[in-house]
C-alpha positions in Angstrom: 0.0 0.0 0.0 1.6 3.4 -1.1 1.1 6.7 1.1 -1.8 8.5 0.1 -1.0 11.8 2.6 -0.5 13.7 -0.3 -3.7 13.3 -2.0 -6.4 13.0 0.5 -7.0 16.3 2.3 -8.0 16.3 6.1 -11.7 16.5 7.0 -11.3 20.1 8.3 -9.8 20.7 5.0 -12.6 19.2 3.3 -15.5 21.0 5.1 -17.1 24.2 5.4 -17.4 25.1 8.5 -21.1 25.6 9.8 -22.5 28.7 10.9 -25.3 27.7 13.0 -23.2 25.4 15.3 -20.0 27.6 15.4 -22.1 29.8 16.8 -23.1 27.0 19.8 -20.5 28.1 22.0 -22.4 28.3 25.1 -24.2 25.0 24.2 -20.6 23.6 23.8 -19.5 24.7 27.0 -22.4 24.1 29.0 -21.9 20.4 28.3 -18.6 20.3 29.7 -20.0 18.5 33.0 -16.9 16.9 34.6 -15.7 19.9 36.5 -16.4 23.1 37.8 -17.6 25.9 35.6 -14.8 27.8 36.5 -12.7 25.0 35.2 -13.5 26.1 31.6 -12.0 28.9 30.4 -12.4 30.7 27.1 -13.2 30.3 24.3 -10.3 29.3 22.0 -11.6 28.1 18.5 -14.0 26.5 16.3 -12.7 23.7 14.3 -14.9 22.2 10.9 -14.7 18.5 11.2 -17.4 17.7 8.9 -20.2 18.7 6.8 -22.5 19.8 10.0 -20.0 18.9 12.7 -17.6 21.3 14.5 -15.3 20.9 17.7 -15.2 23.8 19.9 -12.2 24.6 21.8 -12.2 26.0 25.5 -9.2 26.9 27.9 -8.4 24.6 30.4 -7.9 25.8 33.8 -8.0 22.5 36.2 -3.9 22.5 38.2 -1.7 20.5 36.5 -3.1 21.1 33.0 -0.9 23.5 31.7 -1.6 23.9 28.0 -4.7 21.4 27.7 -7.8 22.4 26.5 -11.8 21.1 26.8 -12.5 19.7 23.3 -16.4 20.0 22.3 -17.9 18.0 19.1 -21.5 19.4 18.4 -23.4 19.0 15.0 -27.0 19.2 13.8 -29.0 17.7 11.1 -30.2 19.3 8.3 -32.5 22.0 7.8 -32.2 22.2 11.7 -31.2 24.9 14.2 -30.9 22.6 17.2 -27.2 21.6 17.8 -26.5 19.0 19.7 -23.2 17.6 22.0 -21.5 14.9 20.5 -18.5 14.5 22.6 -16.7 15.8 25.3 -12.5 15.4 25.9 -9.5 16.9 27.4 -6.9 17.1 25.1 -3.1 18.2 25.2 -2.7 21.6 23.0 0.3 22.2 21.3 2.5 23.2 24.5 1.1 21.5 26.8 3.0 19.8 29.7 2.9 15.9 29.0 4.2 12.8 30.7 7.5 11.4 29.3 6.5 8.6 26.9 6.8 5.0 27.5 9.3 2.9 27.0 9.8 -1.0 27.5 12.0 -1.9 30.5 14.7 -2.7 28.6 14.8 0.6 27.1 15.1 1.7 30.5 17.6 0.6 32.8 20.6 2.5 33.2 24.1 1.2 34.2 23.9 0.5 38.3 20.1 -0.3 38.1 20.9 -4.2 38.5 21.2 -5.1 42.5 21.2 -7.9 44.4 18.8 -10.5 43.9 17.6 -8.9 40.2 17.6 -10.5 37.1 18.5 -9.5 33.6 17.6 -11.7 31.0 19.5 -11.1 27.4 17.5 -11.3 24.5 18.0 -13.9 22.3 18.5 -12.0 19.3 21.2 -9.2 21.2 23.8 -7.9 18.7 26.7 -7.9 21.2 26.3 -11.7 21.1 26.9 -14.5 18.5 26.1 -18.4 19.0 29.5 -20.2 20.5 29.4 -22.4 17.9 30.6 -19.7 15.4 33.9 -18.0 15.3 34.1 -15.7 18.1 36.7 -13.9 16.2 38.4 -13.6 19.4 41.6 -15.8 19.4 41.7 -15.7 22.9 38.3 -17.5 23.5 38.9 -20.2 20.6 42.1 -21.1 22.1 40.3 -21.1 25.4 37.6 -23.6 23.9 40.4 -25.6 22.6 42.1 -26.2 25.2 39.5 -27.3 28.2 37.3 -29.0 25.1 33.9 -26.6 26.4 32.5 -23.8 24.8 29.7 -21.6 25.6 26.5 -20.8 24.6 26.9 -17.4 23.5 30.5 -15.4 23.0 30.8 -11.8 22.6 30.1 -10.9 18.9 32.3 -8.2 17.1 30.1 -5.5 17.3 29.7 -6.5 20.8 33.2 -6.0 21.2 33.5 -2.8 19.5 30.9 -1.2 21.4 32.6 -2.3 25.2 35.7 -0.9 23.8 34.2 2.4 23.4 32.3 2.6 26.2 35.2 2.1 28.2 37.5 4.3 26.3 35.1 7.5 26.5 34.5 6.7 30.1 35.8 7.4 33.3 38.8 5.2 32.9 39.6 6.4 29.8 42.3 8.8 28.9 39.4 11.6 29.0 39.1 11.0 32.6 39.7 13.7 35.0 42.6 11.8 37.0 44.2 10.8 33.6 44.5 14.1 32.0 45.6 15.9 35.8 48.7 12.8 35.8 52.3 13.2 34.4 52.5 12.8 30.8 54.7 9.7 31.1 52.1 8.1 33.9 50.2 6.1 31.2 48.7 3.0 32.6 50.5 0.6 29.8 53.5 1.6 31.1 52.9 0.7 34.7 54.2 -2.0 36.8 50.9 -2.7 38.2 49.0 -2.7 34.9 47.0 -5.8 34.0 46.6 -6.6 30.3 43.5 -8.1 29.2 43.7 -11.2 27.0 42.1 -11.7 23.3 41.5 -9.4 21.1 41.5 -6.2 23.4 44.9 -6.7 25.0 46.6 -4.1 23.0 43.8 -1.0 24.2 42.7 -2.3 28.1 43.6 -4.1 31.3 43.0 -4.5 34.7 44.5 -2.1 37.1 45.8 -3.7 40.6 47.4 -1.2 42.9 45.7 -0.7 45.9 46.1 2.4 46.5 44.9 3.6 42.8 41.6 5.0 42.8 41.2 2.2 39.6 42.0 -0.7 41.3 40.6 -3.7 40.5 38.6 -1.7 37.1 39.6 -1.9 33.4 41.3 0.7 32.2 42.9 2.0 28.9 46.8 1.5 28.1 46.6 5.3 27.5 44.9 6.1 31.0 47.4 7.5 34.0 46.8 8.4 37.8 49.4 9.6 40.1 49.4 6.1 41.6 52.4 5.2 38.6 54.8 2.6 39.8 57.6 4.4 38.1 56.4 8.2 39.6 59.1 9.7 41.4 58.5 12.4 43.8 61.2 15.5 42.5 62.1 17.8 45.3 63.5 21.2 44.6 66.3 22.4 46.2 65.6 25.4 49.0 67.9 27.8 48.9 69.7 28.7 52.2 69.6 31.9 53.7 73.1 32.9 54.3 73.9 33.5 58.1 74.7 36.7 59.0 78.6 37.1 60.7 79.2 36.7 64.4 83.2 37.1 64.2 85.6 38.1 62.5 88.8 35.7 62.1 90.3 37.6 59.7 92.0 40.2 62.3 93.7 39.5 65.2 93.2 41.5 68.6 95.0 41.7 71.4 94.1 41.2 74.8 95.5 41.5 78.3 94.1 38.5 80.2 95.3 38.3 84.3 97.0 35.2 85.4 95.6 32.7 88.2 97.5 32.7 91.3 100.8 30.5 90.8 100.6 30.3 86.6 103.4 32.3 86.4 107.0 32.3 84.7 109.9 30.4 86.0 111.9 34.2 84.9 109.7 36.1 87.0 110.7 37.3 90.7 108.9 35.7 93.1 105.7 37.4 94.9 105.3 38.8 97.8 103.4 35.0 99.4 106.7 33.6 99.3 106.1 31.1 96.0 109.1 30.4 94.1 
C-alpha cells in the first residue's frame, strides 16, 4: 500500500465550516459537566470536522493542565437549528506539559540499576552476542575452547566487542578522565608496573588495574589512562635555597688582649711574689 497523505485532504480541510453550530458556543461549554464551571475557560476556536460537525475549543484551567484544552464536538441535522453535544474530551494543546512517553523496560535501565537479587535476562536475538558455535573472532576464547574441550552458549560478537571498547575508552577510565588528564604525561597506565593486560583481542587497548592504592584498582582501564598512583612516579624535590647567616666574628684580624693570670701560673723568669712562691 503506497502513502496517500498527499492526496487525501484532512476533514477540516474538506468542510465548510457551519455557521449555525460555530455559533453553539455556550451550548458547547455548557456540556462540559466533569468539572467546575470555573474550570472552563475561554473560548479558544471553532474547528470544521465535517459537513454539520464542528469541535469547539475551551481553555483549560484545572492544576496541572498547563496547555490542555476542553474539546467539544456538536453537530445538527439538516434544515435544523438545534445543535446537539456529541462528545466531550480533554486534550493536550500544542504546548502542553505531558508525561515522558513509555518505554519497554529494557529501554530503561541505566548502568547500576541491577542489584542484588535482580535479574536481567539477554535477549536472544542481542547484537553484542553471536552463537558459541561460530567463530568468536576472538583468538583468545577459541584457544580457550580448545584447550578445556567446552564452549559456551553465546560469546561476545564483534560489534559487541567494538561497542565495550568504546564505552570504556570514553569513560571514566579512559584517557578523557579527569585523573588521567591531571597525571604526568609519562604516567600512562601501559607503562605501569601494576598494569594488567586483558587477553584476546583487546589486549593491546585495556587491562586490569591492581594497585591498591589507585583510585582504579581492580577496574579496566585503557593502556593510555594514568593516575598519580604510577609505579615508576618519582616524587622530584626542589632544592631550597639557604639563607646565608649573618657574621658573628671576624677571624680575619687579630686583637690583642691583656688577660690576668691565676695565682701560681706564672713564669719560672719572673721574681717571686710577695706569698713567698718560688
Amino acid at each position: 500500500m503506497g502513502d496517500n497523505g498527499q492526496v487525501t485532504r484532512p476533514a477540516s480541510a474538506r468542510a465548510r465550516l457551519d455557521q449555525v453550530c460555530a455559533a453553539a458556543v455556550e451550548v458547547a461549554r455548557d456540556g462540559i459537566t466533569e468539572v467546575e464551571p470555573s474550570d472552563v475557560g475561554d473560548h479558544l476556536k471553532a474547528v470544521a470536522e465535517g459537513d454539520r460537525l464542528v469541535t469547539h475549543y475551551f481553555e483549560c484551567r484545572l492544576p496541572g493542565y498547563r496547555g490542555w484544552r476542553w474539546a467539544v464536538t456538536v453537530t445538527r441535522v439538516p434544515r435544523s437549528r438545534n445543535v446537539t453535544i456529541c462528545e466531550t474530551i480533554l486534550l493536550p494543546g500544542p504546548d502542553a506539559l505531558l508525561a515522558p512517553g513509555w518505554l519497554p523496560w529494557q529501554e530503561r535501565l541505566q548502568p547500576g540499576d541491577l542489584g542484588p537479587g535482580d535479574l536481567l535476562p539477554t535477549p536472544p536475538d542481542d547484537e553484542r552476542l553471536a552463537p558459541g558455535y561460530v567463530l568468536s573472532d576472538d583468538p583468545a576464547v577459541e584457544e580457550t575452547a580448545w584447550e578445556l574441550g567446552l564452549g559456551r552458549s553465546r560469546v561476545f560478537s564483534r560489534e559487541g566487542r567494538m561497542d565495550t571498547a568504546q564505552r570504556w575508552y570514553d569513560g571514566d577510565h579512559g584517557p578523557g578522565a579527569a585523573i588521567s588528564v591531571a597525571a604526568p604525561a609519562p604516567a600512562r597506565c601501559g607503562s605501569c608496573g601494576f598494569y594488567l593486560p586483558l587477553a584476546g583481542a583487546l589486549r593491546q587497548s585495556f587491562g586490569a588495574c591492581g594497585n591498591f592504592y589507585a583510585p582504579d584498582d581492580g577496574r579496566v582501564v585503557s593502556v593510555d589512562h594514568g593516575c598519580g598512583a604510577h609505579s615508576e612516579a618519582l616524587v622530584e624535590t626542589a632544592e631550597a635555597a639557604v639563607d646565608e647567616l649573618p657574621t658573628i666574628y671576624d677571624d680575619s684580624a687579630v686583637e690583642e688582649l691583656s688577660v690576668s693570670r691565676a695565682p701560681g701560673s706564672v713564669e719560672a723568669t719572673e721574681p717571686g711574689e710577695p706569698y713567698g712562691h718560688p
